[in-house]
C-alpha positions as CSV (number, residue, x, y, z in Angstrom):
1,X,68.5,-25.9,-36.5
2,X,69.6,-29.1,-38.0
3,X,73.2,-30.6,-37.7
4,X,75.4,-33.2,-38.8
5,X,78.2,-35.6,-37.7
6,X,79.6,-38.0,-39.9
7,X,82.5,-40.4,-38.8
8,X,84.5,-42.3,-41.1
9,X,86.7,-45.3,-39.8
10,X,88.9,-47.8,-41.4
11,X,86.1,-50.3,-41.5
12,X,82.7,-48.6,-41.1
13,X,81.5,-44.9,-41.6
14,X,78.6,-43.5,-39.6
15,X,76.8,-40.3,-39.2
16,X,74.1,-39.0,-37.3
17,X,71.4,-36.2,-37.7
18,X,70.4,-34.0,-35.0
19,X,67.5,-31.0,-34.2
20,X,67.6,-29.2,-31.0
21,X,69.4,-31.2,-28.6
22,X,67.5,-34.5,-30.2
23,X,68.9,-37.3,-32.4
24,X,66.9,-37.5,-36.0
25,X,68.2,-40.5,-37.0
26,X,71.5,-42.3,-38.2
27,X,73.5,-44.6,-40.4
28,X,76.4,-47.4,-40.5
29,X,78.0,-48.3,-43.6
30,X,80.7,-50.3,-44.8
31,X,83.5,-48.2,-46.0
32,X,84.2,-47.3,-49.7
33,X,87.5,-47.1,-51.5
34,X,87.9,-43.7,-50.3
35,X,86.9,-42.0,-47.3
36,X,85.0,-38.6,-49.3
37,X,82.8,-41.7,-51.1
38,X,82.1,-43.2,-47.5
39,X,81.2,-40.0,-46.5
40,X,79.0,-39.2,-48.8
41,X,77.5,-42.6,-49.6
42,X,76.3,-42.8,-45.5
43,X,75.2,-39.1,-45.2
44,X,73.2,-39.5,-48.7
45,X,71.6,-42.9,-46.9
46,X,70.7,-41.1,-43.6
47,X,69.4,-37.8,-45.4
48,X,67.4,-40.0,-47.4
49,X,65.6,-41.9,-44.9
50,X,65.0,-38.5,-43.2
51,X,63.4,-36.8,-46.1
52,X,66.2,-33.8,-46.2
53,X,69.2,-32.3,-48.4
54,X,72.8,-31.0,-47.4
55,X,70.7,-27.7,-48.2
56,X,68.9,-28.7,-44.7
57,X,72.2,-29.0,-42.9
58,X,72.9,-25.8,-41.1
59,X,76.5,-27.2,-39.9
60,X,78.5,-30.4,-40.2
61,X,81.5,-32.0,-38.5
62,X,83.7,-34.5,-39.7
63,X,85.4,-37.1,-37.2
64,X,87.9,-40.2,-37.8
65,X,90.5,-41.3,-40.1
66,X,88.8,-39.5,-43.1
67,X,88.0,-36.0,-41.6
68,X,90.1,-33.5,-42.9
69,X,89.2,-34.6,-47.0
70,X,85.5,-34.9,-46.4
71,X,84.2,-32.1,-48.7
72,X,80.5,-31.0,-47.2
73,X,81.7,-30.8,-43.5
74,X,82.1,-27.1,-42.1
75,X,85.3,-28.1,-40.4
76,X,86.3,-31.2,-38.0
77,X,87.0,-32.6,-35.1
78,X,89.3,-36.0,-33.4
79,X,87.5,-39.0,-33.1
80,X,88.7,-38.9,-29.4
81,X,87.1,-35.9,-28.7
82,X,84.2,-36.9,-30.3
83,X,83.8,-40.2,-28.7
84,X,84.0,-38.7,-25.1
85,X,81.4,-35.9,-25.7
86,X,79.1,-38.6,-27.6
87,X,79.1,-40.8,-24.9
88,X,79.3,-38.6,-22.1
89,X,76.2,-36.9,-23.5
90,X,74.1,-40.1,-23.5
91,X,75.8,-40.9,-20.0
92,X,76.3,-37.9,-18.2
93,X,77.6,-39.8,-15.5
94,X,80.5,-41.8,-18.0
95,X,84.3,-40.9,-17.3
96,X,86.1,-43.6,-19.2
97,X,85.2,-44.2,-22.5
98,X,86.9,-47.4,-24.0
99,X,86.6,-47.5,-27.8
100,X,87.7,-50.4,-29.5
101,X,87.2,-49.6,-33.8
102,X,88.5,-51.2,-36.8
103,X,92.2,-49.7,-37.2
104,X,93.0,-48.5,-33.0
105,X,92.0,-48.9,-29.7
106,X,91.8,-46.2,-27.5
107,X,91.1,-45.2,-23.7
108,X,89.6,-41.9,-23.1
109,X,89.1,-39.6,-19.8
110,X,86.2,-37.1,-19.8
111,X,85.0,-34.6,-17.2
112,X,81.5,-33.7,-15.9
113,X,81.0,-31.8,-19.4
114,X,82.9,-35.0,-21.7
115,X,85.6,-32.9,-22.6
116,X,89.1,-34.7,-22.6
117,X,90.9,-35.2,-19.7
118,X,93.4,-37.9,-21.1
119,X,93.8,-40.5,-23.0
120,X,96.3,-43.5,-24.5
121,X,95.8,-45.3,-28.1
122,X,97.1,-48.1,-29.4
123,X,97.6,-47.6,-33.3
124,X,101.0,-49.3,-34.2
125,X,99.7,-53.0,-34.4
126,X,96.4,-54.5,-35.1
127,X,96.4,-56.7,-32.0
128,X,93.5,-55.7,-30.0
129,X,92.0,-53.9,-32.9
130,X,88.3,-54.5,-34.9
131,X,90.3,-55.7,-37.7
132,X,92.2,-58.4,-35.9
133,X,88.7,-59.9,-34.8
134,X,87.6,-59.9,-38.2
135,X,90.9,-62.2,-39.8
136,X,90.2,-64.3,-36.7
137,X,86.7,-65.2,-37.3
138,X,87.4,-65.8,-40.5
139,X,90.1,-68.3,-40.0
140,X,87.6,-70.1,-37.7
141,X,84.9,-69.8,-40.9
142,X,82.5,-67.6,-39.0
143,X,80.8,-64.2,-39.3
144,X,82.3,-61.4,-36.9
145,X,78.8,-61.1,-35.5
146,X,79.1,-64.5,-34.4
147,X,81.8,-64.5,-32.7
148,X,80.9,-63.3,-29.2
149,X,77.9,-65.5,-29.1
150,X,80.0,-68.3,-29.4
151,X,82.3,-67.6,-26.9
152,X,79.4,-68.1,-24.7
153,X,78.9,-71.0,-25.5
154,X,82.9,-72.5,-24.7
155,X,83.4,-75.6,-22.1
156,X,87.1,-75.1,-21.9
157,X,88.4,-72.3,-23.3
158,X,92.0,-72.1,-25.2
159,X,94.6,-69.5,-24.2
160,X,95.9,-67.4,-27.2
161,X,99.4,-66.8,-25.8
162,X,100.4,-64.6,-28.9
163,X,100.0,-60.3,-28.9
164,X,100.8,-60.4,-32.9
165,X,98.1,-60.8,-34.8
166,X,99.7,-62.7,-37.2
167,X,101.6,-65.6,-35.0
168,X,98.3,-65.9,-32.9
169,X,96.1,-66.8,-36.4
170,X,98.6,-69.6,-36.3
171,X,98.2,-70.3,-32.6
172,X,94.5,-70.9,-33.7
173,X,94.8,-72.6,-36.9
174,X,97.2,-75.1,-34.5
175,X,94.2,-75.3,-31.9
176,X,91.8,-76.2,-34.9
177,X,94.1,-79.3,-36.2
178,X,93.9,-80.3,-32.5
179,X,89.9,-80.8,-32.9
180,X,89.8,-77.9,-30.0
181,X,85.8,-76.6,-30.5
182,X,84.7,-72.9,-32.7
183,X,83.5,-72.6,-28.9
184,X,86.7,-72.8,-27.2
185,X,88.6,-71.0,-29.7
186,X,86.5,-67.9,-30.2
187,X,86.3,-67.5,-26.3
188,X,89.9,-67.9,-26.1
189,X,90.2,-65.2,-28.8
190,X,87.7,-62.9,-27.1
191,X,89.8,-63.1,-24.1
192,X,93.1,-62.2,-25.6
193,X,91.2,-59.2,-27.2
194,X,90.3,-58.3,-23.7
195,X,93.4,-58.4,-21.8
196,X,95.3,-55.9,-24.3
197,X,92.4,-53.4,-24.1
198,X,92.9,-53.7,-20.8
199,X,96.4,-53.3,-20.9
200,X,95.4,-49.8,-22.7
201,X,93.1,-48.9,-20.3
202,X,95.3,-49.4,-17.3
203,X,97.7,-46.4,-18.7
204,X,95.0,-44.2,-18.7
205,X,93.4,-45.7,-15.4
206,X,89.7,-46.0,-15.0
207,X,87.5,-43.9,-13.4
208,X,83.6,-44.9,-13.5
209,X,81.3,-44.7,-15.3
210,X,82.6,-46.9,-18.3
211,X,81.3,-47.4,-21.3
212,X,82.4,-48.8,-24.6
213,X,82.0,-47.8,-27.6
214,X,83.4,-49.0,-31.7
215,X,82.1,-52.0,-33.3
216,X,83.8,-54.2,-30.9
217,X,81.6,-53.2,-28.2
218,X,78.9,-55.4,-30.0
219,X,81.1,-58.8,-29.4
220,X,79.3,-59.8,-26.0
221,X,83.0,-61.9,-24.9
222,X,84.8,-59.8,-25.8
223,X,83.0,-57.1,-23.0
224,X,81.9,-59.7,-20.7
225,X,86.0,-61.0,-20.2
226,X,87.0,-57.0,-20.4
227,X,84.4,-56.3,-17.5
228,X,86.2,-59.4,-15.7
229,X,89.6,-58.2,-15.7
230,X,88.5,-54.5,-14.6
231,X,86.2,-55.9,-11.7
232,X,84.1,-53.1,-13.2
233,X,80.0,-53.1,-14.9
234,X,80.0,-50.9,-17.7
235,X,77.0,-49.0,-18.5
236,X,74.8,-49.3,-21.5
237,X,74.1,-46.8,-23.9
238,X,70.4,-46.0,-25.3
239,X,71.9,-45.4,-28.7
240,X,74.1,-48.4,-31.1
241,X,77.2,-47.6,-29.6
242,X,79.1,-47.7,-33.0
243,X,77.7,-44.0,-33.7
244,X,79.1,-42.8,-30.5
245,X,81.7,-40.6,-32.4
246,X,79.3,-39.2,-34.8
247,X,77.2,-38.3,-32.2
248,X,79.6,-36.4,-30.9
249,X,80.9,-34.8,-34.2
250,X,77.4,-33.7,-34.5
251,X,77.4,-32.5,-30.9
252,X,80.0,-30.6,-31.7
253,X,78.5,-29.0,-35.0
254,X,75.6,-27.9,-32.7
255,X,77.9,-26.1,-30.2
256,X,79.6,-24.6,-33.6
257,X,76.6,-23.2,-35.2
258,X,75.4,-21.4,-32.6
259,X,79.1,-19.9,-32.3
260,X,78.6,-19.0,-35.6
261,X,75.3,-17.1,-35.4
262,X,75.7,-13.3,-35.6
């Protein structure tokens, strides 16, 4: 039996093929102008490299913003959902999954089997949010991927005082005319990310194991201040952790095709 997940954000779409409690492979993509072209666009790139059809595809969730329009997908379910049972099933020990994506953050409580217990998201502003990082790095001129390696790299760190995104792209453009180093200014971004996650996180409360997952869990300051502030190590996953959700969609798809079976 062969299954599918496929989880389309506001800034990447993913999806991952699975066989008999195994992983295939997978795919990340940038989104397209509409989420049933994402969609298809990343499962066509995944099935490709694979060597199969949608005719191979016994079932297939859909997860994240774009779920419910996604044409091929045998029904769907939240990215929350999906994001606790993905990581909970490459971390059976995980209990608070902290995924930080393009358009939301959110905290998320599993139980021994990563089905939901609670969880609190943060989708009114784009403070603390993929996108945010992505307008910052560019006002400092560099790639997003760069921007927790530099942060590394900071002697004296500036303080972004600002929650909005908006008044703190100002903060730093002020902290640029004052000659402050890209070093200083992406750590002090990194950190500011960090403290409203952690803000999130603290409504929910944490219970260990913690991971993180979303593209943000790739920006090394941003996890390394975020592990600061808890006083907590979070565990690493075997798999890119920006596939998390799909990994669960197609977790789920699994579960739902043997349902199906007569």
């Amino acid at each position: 039996m062969i299954v599918a997940g496929c989880d389309v954000g506001s800034l990447t779409a993913e999806a991952v093929i699975m066989t008999n409690g195994s992983i295939l492979g997978s795919e990340i993509i940038r989104v397209r102008p509409t989420a049933e072209q994402s969609a298809k666009d990343v499962m066509d790139k995944v099935l490709a490299k694979l060597h199969l059809s949608y005719d191979n595809i016994d079932y297939c969730v859909s997860t994240g913003y774009g779920r419910e329009t996604i044409p091929f997908a045998d029904s769907n379910v939240s990215e929350i959902s999906c994001h606790g049972r993905g990581a909970q099933w490459l971390i059976p020990t995980i209990r608070t999954v902290i995924d930080v994506g393009g358009q939301d953050c959110k905290a998320i409580r599993v139980d021994e089997r990563g089905l939901l217990e609670d969880f609190v998201m943060n989708d009114k502003c784009a403070a603390g949010t993929g996108r945010s990082l992505e307008l910052m790095a560019e006002v400092l001129g560099v790639d997003i991927t760069r921007l927790g390696p530099l942060s590394l790299e900071a002697t004296s760190p500036v303080v972004i005082t600002n929650q909005c995104s908006i008044f703190a792209e100002m903060e730093i453009m002020h902290y640029l005319c004052e000659e402050r180093s890209i070093a200083d200014v992406a750590a002090g971004i990194n950190e500011a990310m960090a403290r409203r996650v952690k803000m999130l996180v603290g409504k929910v409360g944490v219970k260990e194991d913690i991971g993180v997952t979303g593209g943000v869990s790739k920006n090394i300051g941003v996890v390394q201040y975020l592990e600061k502030m808890l006083g907590k190590k979070f565990v690493q996953f075997s798999e890119d952790p920006q596939i998390v959700g799909a990994l669960g969609a197609a977790i789920f798809a699994a579960e739902k095709a043997r349902e199906s079976k007569p």
